[in-house]
MARMI-232511 format. One record per atom (N, C-alpha, C): x, y, z; residue in one letter. Coordinates in steps of 0.1 Angstrom, whole numbers, plus 2048, in hexadecimal, padded with zeros to 3 digits. Atoms other than C-alpha are relative to their C-alpha. Example, Ala and Ser with C-alpha at 12.3 -4.5 7.8 and 13.67 -1.06 7.14 Angstrom:
8097F4800A87B7D384EA80980C800A7F77F5800S8897F5847S7F880B808S
END
This chain:
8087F4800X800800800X80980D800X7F87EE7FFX81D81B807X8068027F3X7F67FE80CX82C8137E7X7F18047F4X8087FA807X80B81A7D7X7FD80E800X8047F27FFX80583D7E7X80F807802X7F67FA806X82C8447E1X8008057F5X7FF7FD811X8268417BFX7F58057FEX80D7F6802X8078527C1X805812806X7FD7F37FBX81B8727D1X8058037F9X7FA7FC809X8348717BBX7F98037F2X80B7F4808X81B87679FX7FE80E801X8037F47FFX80D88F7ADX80980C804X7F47F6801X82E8A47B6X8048007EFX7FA80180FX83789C790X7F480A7FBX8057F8805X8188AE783X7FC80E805X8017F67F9X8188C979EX80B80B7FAX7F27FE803X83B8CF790X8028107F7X7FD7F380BX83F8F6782X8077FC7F1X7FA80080EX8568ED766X7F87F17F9X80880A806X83E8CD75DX7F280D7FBX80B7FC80EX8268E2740X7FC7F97F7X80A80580AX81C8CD727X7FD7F0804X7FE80D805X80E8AC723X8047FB7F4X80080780DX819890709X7F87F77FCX80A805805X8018856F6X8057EE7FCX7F880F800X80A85E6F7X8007FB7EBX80080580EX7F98566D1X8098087F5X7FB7FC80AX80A8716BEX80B809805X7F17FB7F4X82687F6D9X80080C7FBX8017F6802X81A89E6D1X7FD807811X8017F97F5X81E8BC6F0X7F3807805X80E7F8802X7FA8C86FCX80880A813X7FE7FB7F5X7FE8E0716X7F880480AX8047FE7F7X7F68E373BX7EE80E804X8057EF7FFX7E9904742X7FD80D7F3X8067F680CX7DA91B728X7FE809805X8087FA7FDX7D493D732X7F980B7F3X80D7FD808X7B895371EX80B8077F7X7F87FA809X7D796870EX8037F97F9X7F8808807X7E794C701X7F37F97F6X80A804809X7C49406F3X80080A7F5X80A7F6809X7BA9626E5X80E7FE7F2X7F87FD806X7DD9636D6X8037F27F0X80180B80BX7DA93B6C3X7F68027FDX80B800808X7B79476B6X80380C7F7X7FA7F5807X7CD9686A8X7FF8007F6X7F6800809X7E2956698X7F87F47F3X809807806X7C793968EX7F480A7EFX80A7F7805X7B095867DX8057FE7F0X7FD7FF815X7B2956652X7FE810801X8037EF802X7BA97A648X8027FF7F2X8037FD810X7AD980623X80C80A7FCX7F77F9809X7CB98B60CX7FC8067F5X8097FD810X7C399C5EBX7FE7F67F3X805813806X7C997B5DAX7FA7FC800X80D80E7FEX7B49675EEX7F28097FCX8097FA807X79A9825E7X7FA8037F2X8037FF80CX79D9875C5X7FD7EF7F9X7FF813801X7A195D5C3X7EF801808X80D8037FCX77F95F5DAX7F48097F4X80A7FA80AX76B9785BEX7FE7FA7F6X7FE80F80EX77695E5A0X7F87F6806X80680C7FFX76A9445B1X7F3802804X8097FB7FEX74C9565BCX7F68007F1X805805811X746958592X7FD7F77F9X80180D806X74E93958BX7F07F9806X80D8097FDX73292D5A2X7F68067FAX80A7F780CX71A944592X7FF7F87F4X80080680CX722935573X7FD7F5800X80380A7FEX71E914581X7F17FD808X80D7FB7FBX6FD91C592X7F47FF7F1X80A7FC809X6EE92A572X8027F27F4X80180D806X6FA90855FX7F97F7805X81080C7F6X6E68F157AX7F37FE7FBX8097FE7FFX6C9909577X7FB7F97EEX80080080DX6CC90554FX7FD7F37FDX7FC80D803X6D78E154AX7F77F4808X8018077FAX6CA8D1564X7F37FD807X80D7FB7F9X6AB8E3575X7F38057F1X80880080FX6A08EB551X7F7810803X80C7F77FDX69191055DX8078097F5X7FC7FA80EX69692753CX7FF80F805X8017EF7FCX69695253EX7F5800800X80F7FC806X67595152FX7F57FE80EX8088097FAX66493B547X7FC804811X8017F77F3X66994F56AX80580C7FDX7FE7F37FFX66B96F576X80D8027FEX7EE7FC800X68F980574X80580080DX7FA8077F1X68E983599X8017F6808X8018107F5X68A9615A4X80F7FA7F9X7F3803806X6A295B588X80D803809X7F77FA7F7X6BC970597X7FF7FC80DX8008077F2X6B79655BCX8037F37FFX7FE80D7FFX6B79405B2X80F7FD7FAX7EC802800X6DD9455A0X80180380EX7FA7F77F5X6E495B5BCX8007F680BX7FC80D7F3X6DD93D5D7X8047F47FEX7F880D7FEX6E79235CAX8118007FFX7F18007FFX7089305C4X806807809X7FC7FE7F6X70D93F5E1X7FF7F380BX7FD80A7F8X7069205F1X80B7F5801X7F1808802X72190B5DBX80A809805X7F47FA7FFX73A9295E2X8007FE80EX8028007F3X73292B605X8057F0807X7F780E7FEX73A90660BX80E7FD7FBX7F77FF805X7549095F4X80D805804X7F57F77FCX766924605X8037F880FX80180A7F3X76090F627X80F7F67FBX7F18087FEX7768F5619X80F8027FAX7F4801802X79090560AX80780A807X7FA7F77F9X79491F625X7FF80F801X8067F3802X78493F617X7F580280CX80B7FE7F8X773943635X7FC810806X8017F17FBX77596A640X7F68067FCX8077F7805X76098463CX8068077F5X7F97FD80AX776993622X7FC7F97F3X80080B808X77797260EX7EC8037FCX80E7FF806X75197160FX7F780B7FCX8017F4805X74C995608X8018007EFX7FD7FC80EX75E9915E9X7FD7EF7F6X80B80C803X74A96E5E0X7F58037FBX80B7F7807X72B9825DCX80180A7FFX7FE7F4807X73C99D5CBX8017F77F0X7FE80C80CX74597E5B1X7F77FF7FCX81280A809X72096E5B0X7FC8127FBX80C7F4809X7129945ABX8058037F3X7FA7F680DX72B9A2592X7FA7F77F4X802808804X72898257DX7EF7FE7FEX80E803801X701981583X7FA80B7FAX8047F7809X6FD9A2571X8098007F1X7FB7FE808X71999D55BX8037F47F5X7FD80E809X71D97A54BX7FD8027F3X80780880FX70597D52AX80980B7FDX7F67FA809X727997520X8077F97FCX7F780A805X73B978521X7F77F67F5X80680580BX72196650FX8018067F0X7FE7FB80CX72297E4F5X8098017F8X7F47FD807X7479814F3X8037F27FEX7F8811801X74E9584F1X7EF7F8801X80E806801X72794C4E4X8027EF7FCX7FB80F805X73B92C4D4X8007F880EX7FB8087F3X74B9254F6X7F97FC807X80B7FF7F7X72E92A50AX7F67F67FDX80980C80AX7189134EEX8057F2803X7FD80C7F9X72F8F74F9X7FD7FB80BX8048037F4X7288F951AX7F07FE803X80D8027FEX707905522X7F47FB7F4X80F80480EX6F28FC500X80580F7F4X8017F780CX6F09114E1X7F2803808X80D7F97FAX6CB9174F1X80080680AX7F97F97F4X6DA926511X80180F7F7X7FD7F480DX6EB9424F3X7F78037FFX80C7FC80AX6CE9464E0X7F880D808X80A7FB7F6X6B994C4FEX806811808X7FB7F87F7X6D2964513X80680E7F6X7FC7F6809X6DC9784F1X7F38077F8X8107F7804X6B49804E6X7FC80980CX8097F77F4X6AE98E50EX80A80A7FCX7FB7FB7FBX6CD9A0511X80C8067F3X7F77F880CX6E79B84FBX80B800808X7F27FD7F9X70A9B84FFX80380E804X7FA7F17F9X7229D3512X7F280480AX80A7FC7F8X7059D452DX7FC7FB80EX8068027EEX6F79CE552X7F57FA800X80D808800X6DA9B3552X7FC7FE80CX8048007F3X6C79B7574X7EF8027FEX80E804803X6A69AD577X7F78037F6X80980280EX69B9A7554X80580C7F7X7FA7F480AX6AA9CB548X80B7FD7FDX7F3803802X6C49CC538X8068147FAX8017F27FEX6D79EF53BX8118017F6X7F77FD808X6EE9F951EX80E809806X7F47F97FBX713A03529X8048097F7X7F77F780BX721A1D510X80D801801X7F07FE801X742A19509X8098047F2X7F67F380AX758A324F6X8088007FFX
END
């Protein structure tokens, strides 16, 4: 019995021990440490924090496009709903969420998570959601591959090039 509560003191002097701070983690002998105080937290959630660069920004507005573009192919290809066939605002809302929803998960996993990042996510889906049928216009071949020659057809009778397509108007840019 004394050699049980020996070794039970000694324990406990060993972990009482000032210069004893970390544990070792047995499966991966990694150091976790004792005592945490709130500085030293606030200070690994600092340094934890993603701070949006102008890269990852301008990398988060592209891809913000690209979902757009992949939104309005779904709706096209897949969901079968035409310009004609609904309103322009539902139209627009229904890109507008669905690709916010892929970007939004998207940015989840590749780390675009800031307010920055997702600031300039739906600056992507908007620009793109007023501005696409200019790309259409300028690459109708390219675009015929992808989305349909009936996609074209349809997006170049609503809408005129060099212009701002927002709910069903379409607002001529002049450029000089």
């Amino acid at each position: 019995m004394s050699d049980q509560l020996s070794g039970f003191h000694t324990r406990i002097k060993r972990i009482k021990d000032p210069k004893n701070t970390y544990y070792v983690d047995g499966e991966t002998g990694t150091f976790i440490p004792k005592r945490v105080n709130k500085q030293q937290i606030k200070q690994a959630v600092k340094k934890r924090q993603e701070k949006a660069t102008f890269g990852g920004a301008v990398l988060a507005m592209l891809l913000g496009a690209l979902a757009l573009m992949v939104a309005r192919y779904v709706r096209w290809n897949y969901l079968a709903i035409d310009e004609g066939s609904t309103a322009a605002d539902t139209l627009m809302m229904m890109d507008f969420g669905m690709a916010a929803i892929a970007i939004f998960l998207l940015g989840g996993v590749i780390g675009q998570k800031s307010l920055t990042h997702m600031v300039a996510q739906v600056a992507g889906i908007a620009v793109m959601l007023v501005t696409m049928h200019n790309l259409i216009w300028l690459l109708p071949e390219e675009f015929a591959q992808v989305y349909g020659q009936d996609y074209v057809n349809q997006v170049q009778a609503v809408t005129a090039p060099q212009s701002i397509y927002l709910r069903g108007e379409t607002i001529v840019i002049p450029l000089v």
